[in-house]
N, CA, C and O atoms as a CHARMM CRD file, in Angstrom:
* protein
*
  348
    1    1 UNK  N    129.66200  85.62000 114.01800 PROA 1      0.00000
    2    1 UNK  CA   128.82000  85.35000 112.87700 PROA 1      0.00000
    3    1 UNK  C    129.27400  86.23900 111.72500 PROA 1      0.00000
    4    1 UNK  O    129.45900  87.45200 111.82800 PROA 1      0.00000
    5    2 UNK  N    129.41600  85.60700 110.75600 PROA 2      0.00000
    6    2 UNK  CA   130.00500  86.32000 109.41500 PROA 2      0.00000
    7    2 UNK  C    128.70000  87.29000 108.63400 PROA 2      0.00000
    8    2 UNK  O    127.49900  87.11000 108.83700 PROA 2      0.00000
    9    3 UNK  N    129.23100  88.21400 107.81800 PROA 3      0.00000
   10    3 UNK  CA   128.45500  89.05600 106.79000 PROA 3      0.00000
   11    3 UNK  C    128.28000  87.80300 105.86800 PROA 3      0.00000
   12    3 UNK  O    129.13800  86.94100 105.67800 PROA 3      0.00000
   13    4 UNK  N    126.51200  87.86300 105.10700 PROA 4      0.00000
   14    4 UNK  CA   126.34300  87.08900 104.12800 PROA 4      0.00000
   15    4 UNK  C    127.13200  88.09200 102.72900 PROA 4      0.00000
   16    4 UNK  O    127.30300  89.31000 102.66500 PROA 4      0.00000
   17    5 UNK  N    127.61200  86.62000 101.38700 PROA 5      0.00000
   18    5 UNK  CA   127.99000  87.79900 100.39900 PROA 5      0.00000
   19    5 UNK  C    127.14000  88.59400  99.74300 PROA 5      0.00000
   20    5 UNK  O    127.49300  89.56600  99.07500 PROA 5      0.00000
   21    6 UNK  N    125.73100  88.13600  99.93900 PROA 6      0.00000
   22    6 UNK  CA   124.74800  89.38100  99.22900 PROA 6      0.00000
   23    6 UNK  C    123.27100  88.56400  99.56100 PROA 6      0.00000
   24    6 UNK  O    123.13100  87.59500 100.30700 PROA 6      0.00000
   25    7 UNK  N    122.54700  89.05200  99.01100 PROA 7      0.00000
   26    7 UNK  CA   121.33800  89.10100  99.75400 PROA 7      0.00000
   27    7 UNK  C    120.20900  88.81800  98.78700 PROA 7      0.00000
   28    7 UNK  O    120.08900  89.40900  97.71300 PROA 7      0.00000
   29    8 UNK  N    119.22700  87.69700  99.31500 PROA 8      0.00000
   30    8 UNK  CA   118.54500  87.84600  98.31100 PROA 8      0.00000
   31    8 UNK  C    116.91700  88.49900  98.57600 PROA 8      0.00000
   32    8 UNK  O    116.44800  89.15100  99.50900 PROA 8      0.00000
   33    9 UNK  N    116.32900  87.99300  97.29600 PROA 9      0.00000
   34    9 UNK  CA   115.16800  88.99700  97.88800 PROA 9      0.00000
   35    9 UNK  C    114.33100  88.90200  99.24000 PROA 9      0.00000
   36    9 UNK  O    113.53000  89.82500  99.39100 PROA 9      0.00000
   37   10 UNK  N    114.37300  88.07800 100.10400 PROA 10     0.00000
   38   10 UNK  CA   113.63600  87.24200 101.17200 PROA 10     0.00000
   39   10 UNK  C    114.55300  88.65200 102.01000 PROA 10     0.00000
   40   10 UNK  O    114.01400  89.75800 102.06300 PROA 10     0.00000
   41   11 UNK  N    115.24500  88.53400 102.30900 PROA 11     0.00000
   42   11 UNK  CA   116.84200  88.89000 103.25300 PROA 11     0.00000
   43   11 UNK  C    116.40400  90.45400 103.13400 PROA 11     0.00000
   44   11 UNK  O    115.89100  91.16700 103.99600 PROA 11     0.00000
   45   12 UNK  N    116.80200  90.78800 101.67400 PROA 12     0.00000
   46   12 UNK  CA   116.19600  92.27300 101.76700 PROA 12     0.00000
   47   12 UNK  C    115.26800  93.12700 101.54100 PROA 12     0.00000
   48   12 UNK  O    115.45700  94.34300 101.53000 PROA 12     0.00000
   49   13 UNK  N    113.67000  92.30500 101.24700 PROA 13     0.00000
   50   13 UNK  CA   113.18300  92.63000 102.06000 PROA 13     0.00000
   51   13 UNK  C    112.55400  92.82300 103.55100 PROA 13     0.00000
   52   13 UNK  O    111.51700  93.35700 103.94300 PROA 13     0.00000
   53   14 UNK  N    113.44200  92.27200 104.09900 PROA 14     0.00000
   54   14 UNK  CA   112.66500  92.21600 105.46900 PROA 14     0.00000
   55   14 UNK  C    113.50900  93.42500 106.11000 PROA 14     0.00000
   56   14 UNK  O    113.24700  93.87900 107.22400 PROA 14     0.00000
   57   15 UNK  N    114.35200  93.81000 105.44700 PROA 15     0.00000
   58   15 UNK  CA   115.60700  95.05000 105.98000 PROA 15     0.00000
   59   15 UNK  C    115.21100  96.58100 105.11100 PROA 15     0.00000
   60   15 UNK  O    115.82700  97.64300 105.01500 PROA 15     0.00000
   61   16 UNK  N    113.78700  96.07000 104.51700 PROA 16     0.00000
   62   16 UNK  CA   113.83000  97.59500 103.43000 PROA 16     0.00000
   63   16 UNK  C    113.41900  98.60200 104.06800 PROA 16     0.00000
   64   16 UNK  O    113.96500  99.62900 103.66300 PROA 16     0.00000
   65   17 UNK  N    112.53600  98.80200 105.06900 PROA 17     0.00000
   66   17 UNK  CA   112.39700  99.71900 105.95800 PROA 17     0.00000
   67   17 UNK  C    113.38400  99.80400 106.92200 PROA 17     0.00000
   68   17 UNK  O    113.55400 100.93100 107.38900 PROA 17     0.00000
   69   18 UNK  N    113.86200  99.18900 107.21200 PROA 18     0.00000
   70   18 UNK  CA   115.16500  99.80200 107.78000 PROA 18     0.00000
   71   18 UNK  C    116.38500 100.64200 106.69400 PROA 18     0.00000
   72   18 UNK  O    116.84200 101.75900 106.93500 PROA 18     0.00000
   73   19 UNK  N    116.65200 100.00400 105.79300 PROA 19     0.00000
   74   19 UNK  CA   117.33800 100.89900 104.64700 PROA 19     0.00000
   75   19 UNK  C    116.42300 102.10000 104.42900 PROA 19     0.00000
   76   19 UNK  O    117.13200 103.08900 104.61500 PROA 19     0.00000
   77   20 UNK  N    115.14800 102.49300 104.11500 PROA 20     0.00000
   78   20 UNK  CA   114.60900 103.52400 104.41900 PROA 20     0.00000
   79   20 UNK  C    114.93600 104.43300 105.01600 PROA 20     0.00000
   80   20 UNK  O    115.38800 105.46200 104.51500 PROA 20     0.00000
   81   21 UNK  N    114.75300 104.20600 106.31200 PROA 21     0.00000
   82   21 UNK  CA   115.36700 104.73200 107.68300 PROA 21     0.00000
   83   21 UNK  C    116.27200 104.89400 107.82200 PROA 21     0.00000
   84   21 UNK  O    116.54700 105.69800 108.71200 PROA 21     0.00000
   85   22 UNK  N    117.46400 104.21600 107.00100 PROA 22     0.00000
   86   22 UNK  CA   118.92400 104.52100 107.30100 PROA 22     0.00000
   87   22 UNK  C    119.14400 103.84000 109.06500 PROA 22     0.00000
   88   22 UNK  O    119.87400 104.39700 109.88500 PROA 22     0.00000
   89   23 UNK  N    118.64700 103.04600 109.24700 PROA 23     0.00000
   90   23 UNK  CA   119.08600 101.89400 110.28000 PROA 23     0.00000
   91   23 UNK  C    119.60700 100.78300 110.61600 PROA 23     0.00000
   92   23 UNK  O    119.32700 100.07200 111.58100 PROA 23     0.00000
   93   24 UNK  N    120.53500 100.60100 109.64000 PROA 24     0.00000
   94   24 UNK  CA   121.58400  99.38900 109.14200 PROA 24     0.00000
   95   24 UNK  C    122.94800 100.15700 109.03500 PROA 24     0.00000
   96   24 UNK  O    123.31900 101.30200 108.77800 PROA 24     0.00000
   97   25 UNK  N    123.63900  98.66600 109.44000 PROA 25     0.00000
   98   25 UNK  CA   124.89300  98.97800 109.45100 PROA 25     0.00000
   99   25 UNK  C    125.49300  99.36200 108.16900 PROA 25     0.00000
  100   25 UNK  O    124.71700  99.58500 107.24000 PROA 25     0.00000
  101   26 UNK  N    126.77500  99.47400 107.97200 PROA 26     0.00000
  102   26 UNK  CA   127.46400  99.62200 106.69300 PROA 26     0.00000
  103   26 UNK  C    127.12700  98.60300 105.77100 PROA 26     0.00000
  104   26 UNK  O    126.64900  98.70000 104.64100 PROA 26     0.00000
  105   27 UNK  N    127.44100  97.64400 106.41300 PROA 27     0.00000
  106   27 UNK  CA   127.89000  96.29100 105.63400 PROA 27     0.00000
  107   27 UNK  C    125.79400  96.07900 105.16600 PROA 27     0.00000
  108   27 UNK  O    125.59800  96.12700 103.95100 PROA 27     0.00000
  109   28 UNK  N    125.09300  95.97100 105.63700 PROA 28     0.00000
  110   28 UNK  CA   123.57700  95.92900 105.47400 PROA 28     0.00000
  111   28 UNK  C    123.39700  96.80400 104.46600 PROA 28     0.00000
  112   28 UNK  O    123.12800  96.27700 103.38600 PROA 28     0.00000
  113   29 UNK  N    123.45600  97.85700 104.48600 PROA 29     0.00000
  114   29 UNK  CA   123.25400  98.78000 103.71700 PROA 29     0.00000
  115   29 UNK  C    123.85900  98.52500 102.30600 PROA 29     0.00000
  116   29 UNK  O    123.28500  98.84200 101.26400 PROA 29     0.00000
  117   30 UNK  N    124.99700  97.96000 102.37100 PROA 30     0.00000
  118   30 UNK  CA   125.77000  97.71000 100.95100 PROA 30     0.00000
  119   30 UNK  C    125.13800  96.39300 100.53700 PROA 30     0.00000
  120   30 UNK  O    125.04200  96.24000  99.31900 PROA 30     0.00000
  121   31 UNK  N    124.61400  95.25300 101.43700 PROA 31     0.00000
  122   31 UNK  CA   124.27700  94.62400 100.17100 PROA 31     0.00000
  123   31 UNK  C    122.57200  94.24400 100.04500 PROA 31     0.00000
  124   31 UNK  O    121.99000  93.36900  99.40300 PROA 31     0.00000
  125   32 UNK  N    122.12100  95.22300 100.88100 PROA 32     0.00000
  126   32 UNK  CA   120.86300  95.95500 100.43500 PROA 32     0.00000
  127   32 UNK  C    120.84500  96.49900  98.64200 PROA 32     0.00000
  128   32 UNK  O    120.36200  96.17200  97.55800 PROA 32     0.00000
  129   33 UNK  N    121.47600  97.23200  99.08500 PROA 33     0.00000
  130   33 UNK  CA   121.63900  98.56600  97.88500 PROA 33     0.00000
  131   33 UNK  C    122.15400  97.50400  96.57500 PROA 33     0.00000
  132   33 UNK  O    121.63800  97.47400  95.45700 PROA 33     0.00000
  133   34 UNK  N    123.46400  96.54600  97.11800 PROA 34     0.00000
  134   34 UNK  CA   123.43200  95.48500  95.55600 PROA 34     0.00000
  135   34 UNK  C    122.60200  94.72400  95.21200 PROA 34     0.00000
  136   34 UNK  O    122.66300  94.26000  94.07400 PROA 34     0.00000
  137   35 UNK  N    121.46500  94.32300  96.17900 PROA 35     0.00000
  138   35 UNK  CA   120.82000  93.70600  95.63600 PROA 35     0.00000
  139   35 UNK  C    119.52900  94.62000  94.91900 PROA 35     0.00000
  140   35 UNK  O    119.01600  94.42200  93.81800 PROA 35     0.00000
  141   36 UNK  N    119.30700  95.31500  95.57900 PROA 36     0.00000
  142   36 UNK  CA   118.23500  96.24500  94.62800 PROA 36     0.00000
  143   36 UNK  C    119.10900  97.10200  92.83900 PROA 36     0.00000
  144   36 UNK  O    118.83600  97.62400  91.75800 PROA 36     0.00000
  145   37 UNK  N    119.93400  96.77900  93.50000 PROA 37     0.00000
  146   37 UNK  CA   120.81600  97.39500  91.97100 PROA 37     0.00000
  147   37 UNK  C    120.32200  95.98800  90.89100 PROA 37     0.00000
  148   37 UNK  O    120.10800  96.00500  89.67900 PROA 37     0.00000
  149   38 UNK  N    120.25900  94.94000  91.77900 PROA 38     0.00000
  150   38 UNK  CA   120.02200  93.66300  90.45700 PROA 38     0.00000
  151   38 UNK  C    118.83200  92.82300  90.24100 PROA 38     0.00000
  152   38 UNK  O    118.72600  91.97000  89.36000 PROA 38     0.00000
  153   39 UNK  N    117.70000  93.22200  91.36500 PROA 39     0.00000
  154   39 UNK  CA   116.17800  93.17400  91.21300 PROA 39     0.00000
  155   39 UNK  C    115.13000  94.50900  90.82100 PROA 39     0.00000
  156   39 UNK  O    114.89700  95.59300  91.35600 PROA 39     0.00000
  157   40 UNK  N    114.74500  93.94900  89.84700 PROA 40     0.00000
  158   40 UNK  CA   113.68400  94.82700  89.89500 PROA 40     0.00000
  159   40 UNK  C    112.43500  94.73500  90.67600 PROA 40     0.00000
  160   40 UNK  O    111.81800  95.67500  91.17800 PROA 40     0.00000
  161   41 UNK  N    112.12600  93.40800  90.71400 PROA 41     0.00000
  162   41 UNK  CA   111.21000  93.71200  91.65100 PROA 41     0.00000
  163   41 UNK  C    111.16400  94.54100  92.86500 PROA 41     0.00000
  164   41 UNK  O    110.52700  95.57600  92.67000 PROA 41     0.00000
  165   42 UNK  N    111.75500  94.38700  94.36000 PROA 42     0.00000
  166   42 UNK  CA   112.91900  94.63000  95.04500 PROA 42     0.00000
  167   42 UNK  C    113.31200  96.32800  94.92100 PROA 42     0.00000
  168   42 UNK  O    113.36900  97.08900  95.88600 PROA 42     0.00000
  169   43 UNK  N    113.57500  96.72300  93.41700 PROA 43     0.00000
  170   43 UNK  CA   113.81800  98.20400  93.46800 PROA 43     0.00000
  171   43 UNK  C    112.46700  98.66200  93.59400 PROA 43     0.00000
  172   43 UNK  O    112.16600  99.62600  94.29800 PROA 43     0.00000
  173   44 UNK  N    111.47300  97.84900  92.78500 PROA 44     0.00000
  174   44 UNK  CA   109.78100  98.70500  92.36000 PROA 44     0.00000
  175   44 UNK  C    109.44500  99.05600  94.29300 PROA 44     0.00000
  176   44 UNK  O    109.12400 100.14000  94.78100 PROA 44     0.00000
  177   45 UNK  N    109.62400  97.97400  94.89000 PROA 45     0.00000
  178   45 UNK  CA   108.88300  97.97400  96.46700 PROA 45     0.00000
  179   45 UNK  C    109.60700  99.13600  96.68100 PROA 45     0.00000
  180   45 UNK  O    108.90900 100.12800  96.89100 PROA 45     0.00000
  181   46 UNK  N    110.90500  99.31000  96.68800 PROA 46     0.00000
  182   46 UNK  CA   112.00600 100.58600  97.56100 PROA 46     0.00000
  183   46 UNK  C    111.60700 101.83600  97.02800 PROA 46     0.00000
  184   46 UNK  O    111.63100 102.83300  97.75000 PROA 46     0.00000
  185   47 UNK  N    111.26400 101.89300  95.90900 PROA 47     0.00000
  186   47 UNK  CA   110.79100 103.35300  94.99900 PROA 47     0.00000
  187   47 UNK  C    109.91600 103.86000  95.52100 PROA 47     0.00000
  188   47 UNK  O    109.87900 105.07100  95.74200 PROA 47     0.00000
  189   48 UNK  N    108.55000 102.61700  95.99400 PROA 48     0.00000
  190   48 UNK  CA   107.14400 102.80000  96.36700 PROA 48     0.00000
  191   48 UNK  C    107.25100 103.75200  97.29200 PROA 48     0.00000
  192   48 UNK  O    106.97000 104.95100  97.28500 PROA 48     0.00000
  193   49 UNK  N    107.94200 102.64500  98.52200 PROA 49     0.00000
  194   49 UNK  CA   108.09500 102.90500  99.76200 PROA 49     0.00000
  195   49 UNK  C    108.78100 104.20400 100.33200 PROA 49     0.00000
  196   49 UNK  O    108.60200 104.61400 101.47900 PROA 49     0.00000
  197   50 UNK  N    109.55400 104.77400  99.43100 PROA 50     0.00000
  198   50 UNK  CA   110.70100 105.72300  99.27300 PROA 50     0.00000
  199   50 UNK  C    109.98800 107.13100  98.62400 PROA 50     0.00000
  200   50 UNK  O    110.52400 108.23700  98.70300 PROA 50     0.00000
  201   51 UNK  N    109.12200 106.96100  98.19100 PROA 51     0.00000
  202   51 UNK  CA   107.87300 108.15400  97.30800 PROA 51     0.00000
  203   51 UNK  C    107.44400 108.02000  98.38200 PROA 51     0.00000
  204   51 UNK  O    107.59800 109.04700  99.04200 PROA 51     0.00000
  205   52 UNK  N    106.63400 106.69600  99.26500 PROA 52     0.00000
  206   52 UNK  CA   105.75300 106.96000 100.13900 PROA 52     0.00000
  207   52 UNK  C    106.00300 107.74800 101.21800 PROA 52     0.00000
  208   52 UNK  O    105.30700 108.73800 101.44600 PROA 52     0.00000
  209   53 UNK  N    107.20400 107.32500 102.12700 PROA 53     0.00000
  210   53 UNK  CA   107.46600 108.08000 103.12700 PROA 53     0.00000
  211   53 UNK  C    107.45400 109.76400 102.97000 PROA 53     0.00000
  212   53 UNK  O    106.75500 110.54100 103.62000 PROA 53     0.00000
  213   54 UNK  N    108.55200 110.13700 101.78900 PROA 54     0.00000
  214   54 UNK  CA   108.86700 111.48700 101.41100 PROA 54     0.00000
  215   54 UNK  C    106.88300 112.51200 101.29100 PROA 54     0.00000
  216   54 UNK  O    106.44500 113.56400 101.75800 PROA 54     0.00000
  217   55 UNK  N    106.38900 111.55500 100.53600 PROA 55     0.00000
  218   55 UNK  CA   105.24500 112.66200 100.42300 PROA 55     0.00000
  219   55 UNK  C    104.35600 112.82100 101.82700 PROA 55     0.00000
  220   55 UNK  O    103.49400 113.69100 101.95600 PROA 55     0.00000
  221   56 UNK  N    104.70600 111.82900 102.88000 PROA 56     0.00000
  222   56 UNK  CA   103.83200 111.77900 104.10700 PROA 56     0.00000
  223   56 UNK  C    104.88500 112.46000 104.81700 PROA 56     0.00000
  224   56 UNK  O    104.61700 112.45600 106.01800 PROA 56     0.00000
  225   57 UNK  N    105.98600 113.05100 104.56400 PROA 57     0.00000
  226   57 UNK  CA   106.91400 113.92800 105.06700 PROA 57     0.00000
  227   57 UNK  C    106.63700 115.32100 104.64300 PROA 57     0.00000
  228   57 UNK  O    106.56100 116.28700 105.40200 PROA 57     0.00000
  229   58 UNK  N    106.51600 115.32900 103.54600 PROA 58     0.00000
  230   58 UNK  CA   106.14300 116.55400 102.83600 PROA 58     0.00000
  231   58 UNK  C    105.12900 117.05200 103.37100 PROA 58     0.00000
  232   58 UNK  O    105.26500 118.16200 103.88500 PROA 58     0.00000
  233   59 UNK  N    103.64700 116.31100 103.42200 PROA 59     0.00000
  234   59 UNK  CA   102.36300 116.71600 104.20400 PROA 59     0.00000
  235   59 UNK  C    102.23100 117.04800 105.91700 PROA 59     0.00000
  236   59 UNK  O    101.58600 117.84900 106.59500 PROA 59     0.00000
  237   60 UNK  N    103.26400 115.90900 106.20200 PROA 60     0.00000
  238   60 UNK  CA   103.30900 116.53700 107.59000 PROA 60     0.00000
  239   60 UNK  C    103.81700 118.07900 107.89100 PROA 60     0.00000
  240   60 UNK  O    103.22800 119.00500 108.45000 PROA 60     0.00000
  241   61 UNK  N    104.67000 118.03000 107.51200 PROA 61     0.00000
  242   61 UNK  CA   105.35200 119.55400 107.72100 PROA 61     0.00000
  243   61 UNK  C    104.51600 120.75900 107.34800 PROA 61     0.00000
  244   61 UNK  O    104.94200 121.87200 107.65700 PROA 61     0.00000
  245   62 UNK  N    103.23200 120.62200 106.64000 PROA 62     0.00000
  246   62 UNK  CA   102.46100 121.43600 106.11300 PROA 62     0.00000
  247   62 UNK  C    101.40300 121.62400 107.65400 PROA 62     0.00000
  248   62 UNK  O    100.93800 122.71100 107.99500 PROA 62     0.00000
  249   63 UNK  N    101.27200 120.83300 108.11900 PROA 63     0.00000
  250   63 UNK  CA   100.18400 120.63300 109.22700 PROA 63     0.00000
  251   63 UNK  C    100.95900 121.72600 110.28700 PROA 63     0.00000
  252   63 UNK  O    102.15300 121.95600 110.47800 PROA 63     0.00000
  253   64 UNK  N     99.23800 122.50300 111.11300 PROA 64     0.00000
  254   64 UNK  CA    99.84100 123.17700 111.99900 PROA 64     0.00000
  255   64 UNK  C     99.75300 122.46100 113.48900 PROA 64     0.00000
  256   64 UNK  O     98.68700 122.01800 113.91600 PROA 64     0.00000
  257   65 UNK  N    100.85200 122.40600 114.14600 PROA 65     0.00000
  258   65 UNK  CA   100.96500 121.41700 115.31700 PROA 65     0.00000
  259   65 UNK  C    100.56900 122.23700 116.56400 PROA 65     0.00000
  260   65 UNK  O    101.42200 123.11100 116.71800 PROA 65     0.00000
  261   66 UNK  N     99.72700 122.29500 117.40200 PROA 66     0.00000
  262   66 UNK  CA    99.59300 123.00600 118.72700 PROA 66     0.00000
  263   66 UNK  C    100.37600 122.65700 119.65300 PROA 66     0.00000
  264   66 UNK  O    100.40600 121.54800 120.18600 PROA 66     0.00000
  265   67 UNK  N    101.44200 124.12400 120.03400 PROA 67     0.00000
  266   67 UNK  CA   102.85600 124.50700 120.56800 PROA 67     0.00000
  267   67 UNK  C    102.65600 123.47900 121.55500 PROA 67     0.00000
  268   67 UNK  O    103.74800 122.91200 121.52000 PROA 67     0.00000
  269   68 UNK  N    101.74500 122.68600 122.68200 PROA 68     0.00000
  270   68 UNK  CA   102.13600 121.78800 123.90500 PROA 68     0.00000
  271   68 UNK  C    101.66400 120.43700 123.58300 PROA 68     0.00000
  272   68 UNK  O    101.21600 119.71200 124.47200 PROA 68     0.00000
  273   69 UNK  N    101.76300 119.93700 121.96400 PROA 69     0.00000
  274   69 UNK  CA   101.61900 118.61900 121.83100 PROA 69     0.00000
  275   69 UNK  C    102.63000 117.69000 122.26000 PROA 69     0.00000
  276   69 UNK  O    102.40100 116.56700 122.71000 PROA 69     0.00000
  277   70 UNK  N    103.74100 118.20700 122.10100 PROA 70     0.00000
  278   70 UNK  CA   104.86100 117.24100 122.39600 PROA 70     0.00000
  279   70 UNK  C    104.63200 117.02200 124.04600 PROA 70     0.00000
  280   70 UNK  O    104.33700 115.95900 124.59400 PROA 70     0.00000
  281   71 UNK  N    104.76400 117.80600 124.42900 PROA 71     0.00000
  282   71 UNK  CA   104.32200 117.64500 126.00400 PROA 71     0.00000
  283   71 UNK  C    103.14200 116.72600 126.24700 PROA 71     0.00000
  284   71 UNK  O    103.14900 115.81800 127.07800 PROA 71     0.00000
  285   72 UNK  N    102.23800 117.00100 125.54200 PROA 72     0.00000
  286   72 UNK  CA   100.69400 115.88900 126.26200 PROA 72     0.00000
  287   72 UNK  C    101.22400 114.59400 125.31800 PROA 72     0.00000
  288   72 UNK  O    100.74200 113.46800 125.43900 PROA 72     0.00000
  289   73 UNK  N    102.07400 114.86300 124.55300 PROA 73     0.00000
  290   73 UNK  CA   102.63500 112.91000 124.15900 PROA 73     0.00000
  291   73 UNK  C    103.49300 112.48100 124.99100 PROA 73     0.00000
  292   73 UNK  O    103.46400 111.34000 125.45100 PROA 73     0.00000
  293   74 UNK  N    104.34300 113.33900 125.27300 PROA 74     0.00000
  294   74 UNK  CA   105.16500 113.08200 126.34600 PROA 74     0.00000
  295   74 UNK  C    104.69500 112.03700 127.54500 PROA 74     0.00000
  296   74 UNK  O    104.85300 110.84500 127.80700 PROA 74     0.00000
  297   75 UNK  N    103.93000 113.34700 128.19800 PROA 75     0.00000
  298   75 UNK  CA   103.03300 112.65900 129.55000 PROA 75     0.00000
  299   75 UNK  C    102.04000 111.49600 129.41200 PROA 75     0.00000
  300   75 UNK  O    101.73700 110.78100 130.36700 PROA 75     0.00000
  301   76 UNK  N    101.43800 111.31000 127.88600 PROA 76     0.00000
  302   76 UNK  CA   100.71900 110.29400 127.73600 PROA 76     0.00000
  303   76 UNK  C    101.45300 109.13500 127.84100 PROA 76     0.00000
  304   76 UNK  O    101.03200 108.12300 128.40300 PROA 76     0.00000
  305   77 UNK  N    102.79900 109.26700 127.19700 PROA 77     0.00000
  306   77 UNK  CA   103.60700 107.91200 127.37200 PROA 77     0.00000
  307   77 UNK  C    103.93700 107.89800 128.39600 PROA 77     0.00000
  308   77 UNK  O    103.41900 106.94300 128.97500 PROA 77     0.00000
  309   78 UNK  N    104.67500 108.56600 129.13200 PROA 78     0.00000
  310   78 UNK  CA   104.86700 108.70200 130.70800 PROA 78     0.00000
  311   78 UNK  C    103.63200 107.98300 131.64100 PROA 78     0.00000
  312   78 UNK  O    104.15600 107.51400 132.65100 PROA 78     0.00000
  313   79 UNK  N    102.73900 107.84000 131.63300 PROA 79     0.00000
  314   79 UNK  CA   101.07100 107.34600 131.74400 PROA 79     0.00000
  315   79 UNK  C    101.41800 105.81900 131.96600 PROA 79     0.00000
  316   79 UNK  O    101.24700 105.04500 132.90800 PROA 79     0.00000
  317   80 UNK  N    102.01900 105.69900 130.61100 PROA 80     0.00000
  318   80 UNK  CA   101.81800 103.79400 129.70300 PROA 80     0.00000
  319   80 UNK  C    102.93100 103.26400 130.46300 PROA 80     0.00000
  320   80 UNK  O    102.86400 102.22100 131.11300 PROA 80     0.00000
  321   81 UNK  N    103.80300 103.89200 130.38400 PROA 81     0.00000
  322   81 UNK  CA   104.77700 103.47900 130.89800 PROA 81     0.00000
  323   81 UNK  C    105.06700 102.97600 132.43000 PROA 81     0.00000
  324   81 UNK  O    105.81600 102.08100 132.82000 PROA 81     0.00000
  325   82 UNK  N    104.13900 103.93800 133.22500 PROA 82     0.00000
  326   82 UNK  CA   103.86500 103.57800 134.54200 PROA 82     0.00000
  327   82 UNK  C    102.82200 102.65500 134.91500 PROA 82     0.00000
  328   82 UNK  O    102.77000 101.82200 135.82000 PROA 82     0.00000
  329   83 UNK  N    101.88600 103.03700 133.88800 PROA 83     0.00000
  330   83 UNK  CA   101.35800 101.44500 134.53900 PROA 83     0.00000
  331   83 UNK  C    101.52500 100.08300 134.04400 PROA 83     0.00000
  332   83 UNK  O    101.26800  99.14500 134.79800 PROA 83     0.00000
  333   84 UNK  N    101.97400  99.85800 132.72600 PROA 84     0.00000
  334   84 UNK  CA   102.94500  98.81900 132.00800 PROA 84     0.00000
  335   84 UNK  C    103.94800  98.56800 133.18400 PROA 84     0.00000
  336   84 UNK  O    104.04500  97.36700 133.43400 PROA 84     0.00000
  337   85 UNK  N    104.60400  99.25500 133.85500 PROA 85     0.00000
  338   85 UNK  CA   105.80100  98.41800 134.66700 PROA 85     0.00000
  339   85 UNK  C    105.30300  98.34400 135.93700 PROA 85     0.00000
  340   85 UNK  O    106.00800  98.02600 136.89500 PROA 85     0.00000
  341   86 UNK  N    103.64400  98.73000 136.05300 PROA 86     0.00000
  342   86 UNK  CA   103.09800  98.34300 137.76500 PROA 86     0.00000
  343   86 UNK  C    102.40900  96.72800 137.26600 PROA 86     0.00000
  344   86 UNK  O    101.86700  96.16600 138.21800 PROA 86     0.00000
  345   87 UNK  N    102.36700  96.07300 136.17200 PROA 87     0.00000
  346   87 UNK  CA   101.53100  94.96100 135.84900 PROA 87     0.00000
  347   87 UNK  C    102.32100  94.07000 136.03100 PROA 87     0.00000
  348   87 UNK  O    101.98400  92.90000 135.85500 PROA 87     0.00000
C-alpha cells in the first residue's frame, strides 16, 4: 500500500493526537505537518491540543505522588488482567 501525497483535513485529523504524541511514522508525520502548514483550521485544533497537553504536563509534575503508587497501579492492572483472560 502506497503513502498518500498529502492529506486532507478528514486524514489529519484523525492522526492529530498521534502527531502530538509523536506516534507516526516519518512519512505521517510529514504530511501531517504539510497539511497543518496549509489549514488553518487544522493548525487552530493542533495549537489547542498542543497548549492542552503541555499545561496538564506542567500541573502534573507539580503534584506530590505517594512513593508506592506505581506499584498499587501496577498490581491493580495485574488484577484486570487476570481476570479479563479467566472470562
Amino acid at each position: 500500500m502506497s503513502t498518500p501525497d498529502r492529506y486532507g483535513c478528514e486524514e489529519a485529523f484523525r492522526r492529530l493526537d498521534d502527531y502530538v504524541d509523536r506516534e507516526l511514522s516519518s512519512d505521517e508525520i510529514r504530511l501531517v505537518r504539510e497539511h497543518l502548514e496549509t489549514c488553518a483550521t487544522c493548525a487552530a485544533e493542533f495549537t489547542f491540543e498542543h497548549q492542552l497537553i503541555a499545561c496538564v504536563r506542567r500541573k502534573v509534575q507539580r503534584i506530590a505522588m505517594p512513593k508506592d503508587l506505581m506499584t498499587r497501579i501496577s498490581a491493580k492492572l495485574s488484577e484486570g488482567e487476570d481476570s479479563s483472560s479467566s472470562a
